[in-house]
N, C-alpha and C positions, 0 to 999 in steps of 0.2 A: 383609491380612486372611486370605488362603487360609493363611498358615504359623500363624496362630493357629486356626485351625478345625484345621488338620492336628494342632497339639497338643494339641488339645481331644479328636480321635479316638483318638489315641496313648494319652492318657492315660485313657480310656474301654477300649479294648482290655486295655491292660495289667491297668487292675483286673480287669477280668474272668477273665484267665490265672493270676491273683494274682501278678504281679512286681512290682509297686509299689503302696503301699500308698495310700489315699486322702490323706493326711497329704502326702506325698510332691508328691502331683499337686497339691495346693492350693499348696505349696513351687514350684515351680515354675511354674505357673503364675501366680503374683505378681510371680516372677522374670520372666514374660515378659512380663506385661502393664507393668510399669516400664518395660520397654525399647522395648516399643511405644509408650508414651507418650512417651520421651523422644526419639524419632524421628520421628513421626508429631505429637506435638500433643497436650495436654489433653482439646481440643474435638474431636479428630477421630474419626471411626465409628470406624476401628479402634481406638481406646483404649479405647471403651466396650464396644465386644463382649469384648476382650481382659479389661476387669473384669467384667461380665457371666456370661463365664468361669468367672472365679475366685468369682464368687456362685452360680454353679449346683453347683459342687463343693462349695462349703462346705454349701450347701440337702443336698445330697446322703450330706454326711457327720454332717450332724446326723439325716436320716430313718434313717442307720442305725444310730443310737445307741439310736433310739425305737425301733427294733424289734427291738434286743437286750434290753429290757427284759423279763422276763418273769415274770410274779408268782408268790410263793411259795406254797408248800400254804395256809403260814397266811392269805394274803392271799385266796386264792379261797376256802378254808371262809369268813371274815368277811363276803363277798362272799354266800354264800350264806345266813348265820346270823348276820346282825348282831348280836342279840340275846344271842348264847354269851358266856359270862364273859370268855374269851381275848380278844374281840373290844371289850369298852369301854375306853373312854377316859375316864380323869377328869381333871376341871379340880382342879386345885390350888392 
């Protein structure tokens, strides 16, 4: 269980320095949580933390997709001025 946590930190560090990319760490981590599993058991702690893991990363790489999002001019005028001609939408 400690060489899964230790990869867990690794792979937390590194994004931070920017040497691997989050993409990378979820790659890997997959990679290890398999192998923990086939060592350790289905049912045992360490397999579930080990995917556990690999679900906090992916949580982690979807929060930063959401917050690269960021709305256009046009999207905050509409936002301000629904009513402006730019801003309807018709059903057709």
């Amino acid at each position: 269980m400690t060489a899964t946590y230790d990869r867990f930190d690794t792979a937390n560090q590194s994004e931070q320095n920017g040497s691997k990319t989050i993409e990378q760490a979820i790659f890997e981590a997959i990679a290890e949580a398999r192998s923990t599993c086939e060592v350790t058991g289905d049912g045992s702690p360490n397999c579930a933390v080990a995917w556990d893991i690999v679900e906090e990363l992916q949580a982690e790489k979807s929060h930063q997709q959401q917050a690269q999002h960021r709305k256009t001019s046009l999207e905050s005028f509409c936002d301000r001025h629904p009513e402006a001609l730019e801003c309807l939408i018709y059903d057709v």
